[in-house]
C-alpha positions in Angstrom: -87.9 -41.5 -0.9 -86.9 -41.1 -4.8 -87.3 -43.6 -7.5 -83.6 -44.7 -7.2 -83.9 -45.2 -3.4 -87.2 -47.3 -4.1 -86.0 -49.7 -6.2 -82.8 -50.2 -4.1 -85.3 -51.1 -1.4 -87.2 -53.3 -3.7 -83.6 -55.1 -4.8 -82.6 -55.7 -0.9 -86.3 -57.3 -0.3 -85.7 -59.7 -3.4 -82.3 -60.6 -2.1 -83.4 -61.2 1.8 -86.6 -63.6 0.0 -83.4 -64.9 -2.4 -81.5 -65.4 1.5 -84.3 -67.4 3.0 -85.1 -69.7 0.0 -81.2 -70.3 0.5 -82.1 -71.1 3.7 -85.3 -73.2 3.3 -82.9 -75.2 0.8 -80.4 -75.8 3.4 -83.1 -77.0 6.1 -84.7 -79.6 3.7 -81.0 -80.6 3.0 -80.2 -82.4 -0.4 -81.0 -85.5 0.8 -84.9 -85.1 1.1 -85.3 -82.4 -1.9 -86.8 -85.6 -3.7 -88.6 -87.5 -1.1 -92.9 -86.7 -1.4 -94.8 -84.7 0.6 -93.2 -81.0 1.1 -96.6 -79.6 -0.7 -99.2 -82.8 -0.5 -97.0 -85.2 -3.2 -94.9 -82.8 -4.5 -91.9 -83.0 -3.6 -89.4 -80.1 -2.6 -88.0 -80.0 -6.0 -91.1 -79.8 -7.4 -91.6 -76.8 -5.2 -88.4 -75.2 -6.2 -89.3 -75.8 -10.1 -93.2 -74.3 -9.0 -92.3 -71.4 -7.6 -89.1 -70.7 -10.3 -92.0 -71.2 -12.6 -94.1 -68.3 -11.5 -91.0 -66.3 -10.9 -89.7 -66.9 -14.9 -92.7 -65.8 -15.9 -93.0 -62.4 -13.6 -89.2 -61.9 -15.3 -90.5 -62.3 -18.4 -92.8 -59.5 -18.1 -90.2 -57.2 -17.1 -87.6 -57.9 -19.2 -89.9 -57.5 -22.3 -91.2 -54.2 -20.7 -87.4 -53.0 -20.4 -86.9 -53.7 -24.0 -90.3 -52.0 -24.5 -91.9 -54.6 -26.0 -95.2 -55.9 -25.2 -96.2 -58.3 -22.5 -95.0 -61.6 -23.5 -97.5 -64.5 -23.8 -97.7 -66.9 -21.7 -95.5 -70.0 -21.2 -98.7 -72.5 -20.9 -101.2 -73.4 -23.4 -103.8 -71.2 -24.1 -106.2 -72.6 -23.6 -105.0 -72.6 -19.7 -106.0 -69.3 -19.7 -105.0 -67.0 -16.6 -106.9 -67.5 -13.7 -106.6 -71.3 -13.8 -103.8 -71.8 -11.4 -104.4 -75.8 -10.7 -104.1 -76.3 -14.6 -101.1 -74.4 -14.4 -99.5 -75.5 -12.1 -99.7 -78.7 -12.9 -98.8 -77.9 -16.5 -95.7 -76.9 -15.0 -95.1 -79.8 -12.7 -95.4 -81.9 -15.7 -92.8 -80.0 -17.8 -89.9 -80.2 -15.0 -90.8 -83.0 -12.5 -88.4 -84.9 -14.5 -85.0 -82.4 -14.5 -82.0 -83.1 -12.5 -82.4 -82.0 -9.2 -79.2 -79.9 -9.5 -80.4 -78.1 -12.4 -84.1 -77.5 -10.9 -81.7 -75.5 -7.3 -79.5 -74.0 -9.7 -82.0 -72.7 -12.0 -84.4 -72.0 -8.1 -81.5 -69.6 -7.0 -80.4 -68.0 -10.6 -84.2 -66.8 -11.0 -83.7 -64.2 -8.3 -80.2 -63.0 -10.1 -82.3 -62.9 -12.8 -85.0 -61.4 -11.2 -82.8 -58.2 -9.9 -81.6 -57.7 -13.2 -84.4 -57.3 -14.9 -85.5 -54.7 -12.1 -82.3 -53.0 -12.8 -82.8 -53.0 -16.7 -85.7 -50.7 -16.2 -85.8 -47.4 -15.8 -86.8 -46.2 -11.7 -90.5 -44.3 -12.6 -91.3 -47.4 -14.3 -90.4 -49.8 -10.9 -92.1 -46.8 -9.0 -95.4 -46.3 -11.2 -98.5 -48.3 -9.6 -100.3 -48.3 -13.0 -97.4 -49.4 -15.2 -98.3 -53.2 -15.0 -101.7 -53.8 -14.9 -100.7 -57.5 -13.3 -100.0 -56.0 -10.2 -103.4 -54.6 -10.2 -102.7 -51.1 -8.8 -99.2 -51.8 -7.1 -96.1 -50.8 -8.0 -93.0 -53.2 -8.3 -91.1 -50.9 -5.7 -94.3 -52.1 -3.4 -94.9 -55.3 -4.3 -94.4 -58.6 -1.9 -92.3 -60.9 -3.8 -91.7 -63.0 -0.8 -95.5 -63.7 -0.9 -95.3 -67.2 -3.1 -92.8 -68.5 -0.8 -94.9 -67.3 2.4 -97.8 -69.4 0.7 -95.3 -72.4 0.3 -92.8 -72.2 3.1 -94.9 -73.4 6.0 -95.7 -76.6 4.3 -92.4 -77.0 3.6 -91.4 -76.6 6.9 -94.0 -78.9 8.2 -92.4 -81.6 5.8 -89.2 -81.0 7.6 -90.2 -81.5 10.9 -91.7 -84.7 10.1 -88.2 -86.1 10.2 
């Protein structure tokens, strides 16, 4: 498979994962995105704003990288460093548990147009190269599960619909 064909593989993934958030959304319905207890008492729009959160910041990377400029810092504190994920997580709950709840899905489904975009911006042999972002640890973005977060988060989610 070439580099082109790679990262048109790689764009299809992101849109199927962009397709089931879609349908995720749908299944909570509007009506319960702001009722506690999708992810113990976050809500489901705290989800969406969590997992756009992570997403922004994976953009961020790549965008800077296809302007070849280096690795952006971080959007927490500092002093958060990298490998504390409660503390950032719950620096980023705290910076958007109080946006509209139409702005948190807008923003939610725009991060994956975004998210192609900047995939598109770079050139293939840098989507295809496993050592080009040492964040992946090894991986290459053409092999990379992006649907990961949202494996980790959908079953809870789910669970909170069920409980109907």
């Amino acid at each position: 498979m070439t580099d082109e064909e790679r990262r048109a593989n790689l764009i299809r993934n992101l849109r199927a994962v962009q397709e089931r958030w879609r349908a995720l959304v749908a299944d909570v319905g509007r009506e319960r995105m702001e009722e506690p207890g999708a992810m113990g008492d976050w809500t489901c729009k705290d989800v969406a704003s969590h997992l756009t959160g992570w997403r922004n910041r994976t953009i961020q990377r790549l965008e800077a990288a296809a302007r070849g400029e280096p690795e952006p810092p971080k959007p927490w504190p500092s002093d958060l460093g990298d490998e504390e994920d409660d503390a950032i997580n719950a620096w980023m709950h705290e910076q958007t548990k109080d946006l509209p709840l139409d702005d948190v899905l807008a923003d939610a489904d725009a991060v994956w147009d975004r998210f192609v975009a900047s995939i598109e911006a770079l050139p293939a042999e840098m989507v295809t190269d496993p050592n080009r972002f040492h964040w992946l640890e090894g991986v290459s973005l053409a092999d990379s599960d992006f649907a990961g977060h949202l494996n980790e988060h959908e079953p809870d989610v789910r669970a909170f619909i069920a409980r109907r």
